[in-house]
N, C-alpha and C positions, 0 to 999 in steps of 0.2 A: 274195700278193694273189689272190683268187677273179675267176672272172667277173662276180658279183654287184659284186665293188669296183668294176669298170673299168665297168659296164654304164651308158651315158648316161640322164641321171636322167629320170623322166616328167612329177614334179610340180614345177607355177611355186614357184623358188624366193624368198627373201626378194633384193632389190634390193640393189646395193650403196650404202653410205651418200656421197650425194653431197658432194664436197669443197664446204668454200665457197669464194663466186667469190674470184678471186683477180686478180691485176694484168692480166692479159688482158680478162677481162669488161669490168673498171675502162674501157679501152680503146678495146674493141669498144664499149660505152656511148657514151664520149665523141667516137668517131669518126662513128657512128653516126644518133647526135640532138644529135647537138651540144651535150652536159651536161658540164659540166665535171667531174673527178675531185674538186675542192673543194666542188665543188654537189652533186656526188651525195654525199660523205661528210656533208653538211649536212642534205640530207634524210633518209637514213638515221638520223641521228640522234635527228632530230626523231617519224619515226615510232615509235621503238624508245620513247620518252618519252613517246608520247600514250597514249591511252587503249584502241587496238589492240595496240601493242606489239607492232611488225612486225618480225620480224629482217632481218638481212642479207639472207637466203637467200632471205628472202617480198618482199622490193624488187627482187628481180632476178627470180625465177620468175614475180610479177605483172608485171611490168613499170613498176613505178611510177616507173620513170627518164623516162618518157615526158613530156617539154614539153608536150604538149598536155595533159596529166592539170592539174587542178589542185592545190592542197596539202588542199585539203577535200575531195577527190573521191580523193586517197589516202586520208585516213583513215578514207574508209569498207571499206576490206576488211581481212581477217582472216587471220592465219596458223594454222596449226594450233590453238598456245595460246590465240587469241582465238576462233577458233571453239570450242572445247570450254570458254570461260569464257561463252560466247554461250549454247552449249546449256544451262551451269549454271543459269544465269538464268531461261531457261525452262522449266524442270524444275529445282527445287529438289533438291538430293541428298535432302534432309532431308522432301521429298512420298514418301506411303506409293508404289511404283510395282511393276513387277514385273519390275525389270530381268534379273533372275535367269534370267525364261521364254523374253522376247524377245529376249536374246544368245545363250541356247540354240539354236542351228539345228532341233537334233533336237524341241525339244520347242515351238518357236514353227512348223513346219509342221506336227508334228501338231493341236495347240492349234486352227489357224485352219483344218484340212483338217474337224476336229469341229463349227465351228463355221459352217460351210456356205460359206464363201470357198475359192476355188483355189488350191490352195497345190501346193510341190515333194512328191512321193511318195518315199518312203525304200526302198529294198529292204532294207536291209542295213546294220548299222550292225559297225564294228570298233573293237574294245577290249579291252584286256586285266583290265580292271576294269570293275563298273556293270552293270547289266543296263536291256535298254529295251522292256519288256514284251514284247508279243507281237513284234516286227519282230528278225527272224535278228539277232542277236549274234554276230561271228566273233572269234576270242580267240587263233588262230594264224595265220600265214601259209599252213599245208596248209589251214584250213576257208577261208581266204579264199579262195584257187586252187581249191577242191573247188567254191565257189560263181560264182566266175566261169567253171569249163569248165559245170555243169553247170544251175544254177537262176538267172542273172543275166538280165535282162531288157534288152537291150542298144536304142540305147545309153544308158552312164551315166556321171552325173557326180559324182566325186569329191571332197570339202572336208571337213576340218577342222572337229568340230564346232564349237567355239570362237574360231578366226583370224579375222581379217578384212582383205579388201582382196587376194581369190582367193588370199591362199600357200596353198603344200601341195593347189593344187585339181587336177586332171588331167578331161580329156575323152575315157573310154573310146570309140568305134565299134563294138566286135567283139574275140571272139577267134580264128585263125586258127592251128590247130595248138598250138604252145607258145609262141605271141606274141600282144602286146598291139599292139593298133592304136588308136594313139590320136588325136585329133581333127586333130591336124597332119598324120595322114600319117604319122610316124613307127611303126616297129614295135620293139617292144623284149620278151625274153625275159619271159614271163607270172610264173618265179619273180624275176626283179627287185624286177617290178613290185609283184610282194608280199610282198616283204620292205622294201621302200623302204614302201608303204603304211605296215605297222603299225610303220616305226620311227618313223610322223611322226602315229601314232595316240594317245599318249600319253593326250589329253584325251578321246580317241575320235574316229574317222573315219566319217563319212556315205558312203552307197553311194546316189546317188537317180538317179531316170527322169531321164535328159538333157530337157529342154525342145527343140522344136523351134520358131523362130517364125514368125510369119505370112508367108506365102510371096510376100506386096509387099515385106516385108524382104530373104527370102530375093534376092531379084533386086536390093535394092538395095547389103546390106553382105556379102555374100554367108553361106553358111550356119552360123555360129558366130553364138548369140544374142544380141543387143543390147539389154540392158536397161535401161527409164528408170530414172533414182532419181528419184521425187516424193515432192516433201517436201511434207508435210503440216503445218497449224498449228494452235493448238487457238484456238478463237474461244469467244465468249460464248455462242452457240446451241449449234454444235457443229464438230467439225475439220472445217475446208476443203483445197481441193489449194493450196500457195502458190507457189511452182517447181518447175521441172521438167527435168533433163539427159539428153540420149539418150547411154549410152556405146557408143560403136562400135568393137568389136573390131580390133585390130590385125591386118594381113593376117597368116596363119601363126599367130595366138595361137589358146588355146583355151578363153578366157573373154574379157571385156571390160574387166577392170579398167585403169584408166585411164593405170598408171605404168607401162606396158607400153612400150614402145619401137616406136611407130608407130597407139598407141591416138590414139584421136579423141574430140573430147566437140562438142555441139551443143546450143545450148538449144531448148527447146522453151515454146512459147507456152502458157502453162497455160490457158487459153481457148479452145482453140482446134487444140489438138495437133499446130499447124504447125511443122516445124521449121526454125531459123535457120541461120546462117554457120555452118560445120562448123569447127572446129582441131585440130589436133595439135601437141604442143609447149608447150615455157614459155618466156616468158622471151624473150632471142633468139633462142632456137630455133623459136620460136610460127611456124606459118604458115597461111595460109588453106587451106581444101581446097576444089577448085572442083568437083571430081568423083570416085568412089572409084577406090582406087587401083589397085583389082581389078575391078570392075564395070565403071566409066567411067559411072557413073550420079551423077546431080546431083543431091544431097540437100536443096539448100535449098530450102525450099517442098514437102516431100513431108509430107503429112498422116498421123500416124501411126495406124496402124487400131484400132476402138473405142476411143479416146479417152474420153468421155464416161466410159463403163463406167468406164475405169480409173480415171479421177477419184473417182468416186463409191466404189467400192470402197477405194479407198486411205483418202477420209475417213469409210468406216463400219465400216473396219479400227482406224482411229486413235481411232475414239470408244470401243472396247472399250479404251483403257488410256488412261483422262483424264487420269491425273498427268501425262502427258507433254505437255508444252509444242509439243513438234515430235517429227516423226518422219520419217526417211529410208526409202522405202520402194522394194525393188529390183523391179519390176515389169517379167513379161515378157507382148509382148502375144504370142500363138498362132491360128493357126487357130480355135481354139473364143471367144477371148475374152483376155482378160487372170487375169492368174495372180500371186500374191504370191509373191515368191521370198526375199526376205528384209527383216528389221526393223530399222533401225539406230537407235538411242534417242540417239547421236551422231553425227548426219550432219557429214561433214564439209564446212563451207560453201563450201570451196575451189573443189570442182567448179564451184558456181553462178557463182565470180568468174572460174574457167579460162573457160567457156562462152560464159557473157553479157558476158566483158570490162567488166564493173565491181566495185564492192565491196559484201557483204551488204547493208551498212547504209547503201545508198542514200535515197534522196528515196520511193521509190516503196515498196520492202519496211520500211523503220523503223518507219512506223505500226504494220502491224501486230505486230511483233516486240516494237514497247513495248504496245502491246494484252496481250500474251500474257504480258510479263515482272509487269504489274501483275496482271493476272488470277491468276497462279500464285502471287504474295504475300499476294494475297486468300485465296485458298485454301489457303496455310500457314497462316496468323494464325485462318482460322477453325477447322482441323484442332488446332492449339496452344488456342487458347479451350475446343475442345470436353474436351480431356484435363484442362484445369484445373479445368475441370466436375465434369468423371468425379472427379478424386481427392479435390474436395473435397466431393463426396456421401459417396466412400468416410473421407474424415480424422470428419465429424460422424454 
């Protein structure tokens, strides 16, 4: 075994897969709120049977054992499967789109950096295959280490062109002799670090400018960036903002993705960029945050800077790709302004039901979700009309 074997690894790894609950939860439920283990198997049932088709696992992480909840006010939220049968709807697979560009990291920030929007800058892209124009190609672990002692612009951030949901990401600082300093604080031997890089480059690895963000942030979640996802909707005029989650980095983490173990999620008033009740946690583990845990600063009621902009930016981002029905959009706001940091053509609606403690498809969001589902039907039937056009010009 080498040092490189034993070397503690740099980048967030994939989670372990959580068990389902089991006769403890059952327990802790019933002891809890006082839901019977016969009522909760009842209701579970019923959800798995409707028309969300909630698992086990999405009745307890939501919390929809909860008495006060009612049986209609369950069925409005969505588990993974229903959220990605949700986004089907509104983006038909079968609408022309360009999903290919915008799941591309590397080529959805240069795309929108061309395109006169703020996007992440690439230094340096690693792959052992593919070339990406003019931006450094490193294709060994010596050019990577030759580019981090020598031409790296520090600091930077790390990600997987392809992954989603920060794996494989790391938040360089610096390098200090023959070690990496990375966003935690930790220091780890610089040949590790790259060799662990290009073993986890396969699809290719992004080298881009770390983001710093606005320094009201900076003082409130402290300095590891906090980005909203706003989701955007595609309307009859044109996309609008429709919600919005601030995710708040975990103390010690060194991105903000949400399954992190002490991350926080917080809605945000899409009107208004005020932010609401902070949580951390699913489930029975959910709890309120009153103040950060590192700061001791009180987030609720803190207005998030250029708001508006980012609004506006996100729905004149989303009107360059109309097939899309919805879009998740990871926005970081900075000192200069706000900044697109990434495109998700699958938002996953969870976040919105972790945050704002209800389900997608409430009283308030439905309208316009069924707005969007029929709009997008319009717009295959007319796209399908146009081709039977076409061929039957070309059959006569």
């Amino acid at each position: 075994m080498t040092a490189t074997d034993i070397q503690p690894k740099a980048l967030l790894k994939q989670p372990g897969i959580a068990s389902a609950p089991g006769a403890e939860r059952i327990v802790a439920v019933a002891r809890r709120h006082g839901v019977s283990p016969l009522r909760q198997l009842r209701e579970m049932v019923t959800l798995w049977l409707s028309k969300t088709r909630l698992s086990t696992r999405d009745y307890y992480e939501f919390g929809l054992y909860d008495p006060t909840l009612s049986m209609a006010e369950k069925k409005q939220f969505v588990g993974c499967e229903g959220s990605y049968r949700l986004n089907n709807a509104l983006t038909p697979p079968a609408l022309p789109s360009v999903r290919g560009v915008v799941g591309n990291k590397f080529l959805f920030s240069a795309l929108i950096r061309q395109l006169g929007f703020r996007g992440t800058e690439t230094q340096a892209v690693v792959a052992t295959s593919g070339r990406f124009g003019a931006t450094v190609t490193l294709t060994s672990a010596q050019a990577l280490e030759r580019f981090l002692r020598d031409e790296a612009r520090y600091p930077l951030f790390g990600k997987p062109l392809a992954a989603s949901g920060s794996l494989g990401s790391v938040l360089i600082e610096g390098l200090e002799s023959a070690r990496i300093v990375l966003g935690n604080g930790r220091r780890l031997g610089v040949d590790a670090v790259c060799h662990e890089i290009l073993a986890d480059s396969g699809g290719g690895y992004l080298l881009q400018s770390a983001l710093r963000q606005h320094g009201a942030l900076n003082d409130a979640i402290g300095p590891v960036t906090g980005t909203v996802r706003l989701v955007t909707i595609r309307d009859r005029a044109q996309p609008r903002p429709f919600y919005a989650v601030w995710k708040i980095p975990a103390p010690g983490a060194m991105s903000d993705n949400a399954w992190q173990d002490g991350a926080m999620l917080a809605p945000v008033d899409i009107g208004t960029g005020v932010v609401g009740e902070v949580w951390r946690g699913r489930g029975l583990e959910a709890r309120k945050v009153e103040t950060h845990p590192e700061t001791g600063r009180v987030l609720r009621g803190l207005s998030l800077p250029f708001w508006d902009e980012a609004c506006r930016m996100a729905a004149e981002a989303h009107a360059l790709f109309p097939a899309f029905g919805v879009i998740g959009w990871d926005v970081a706001l900075t000192e200069e302004g706000p900044l697109l940091v990434e495109c998700n053509d699958n938002p996953f609606h969870t976040l919105y039901q972790l945050a704002h403690r209800r389900g997608i498809r409430n009283p308030e969001t439905s309208p316009a979700l069924e707005r969007t589902i029929v709009l997008s039907e319009e717009m295959l039937r007319e796209i399908r009309g146009r081709n039977l056009g076409r061929r039957a010009r070309q059959a006569g």
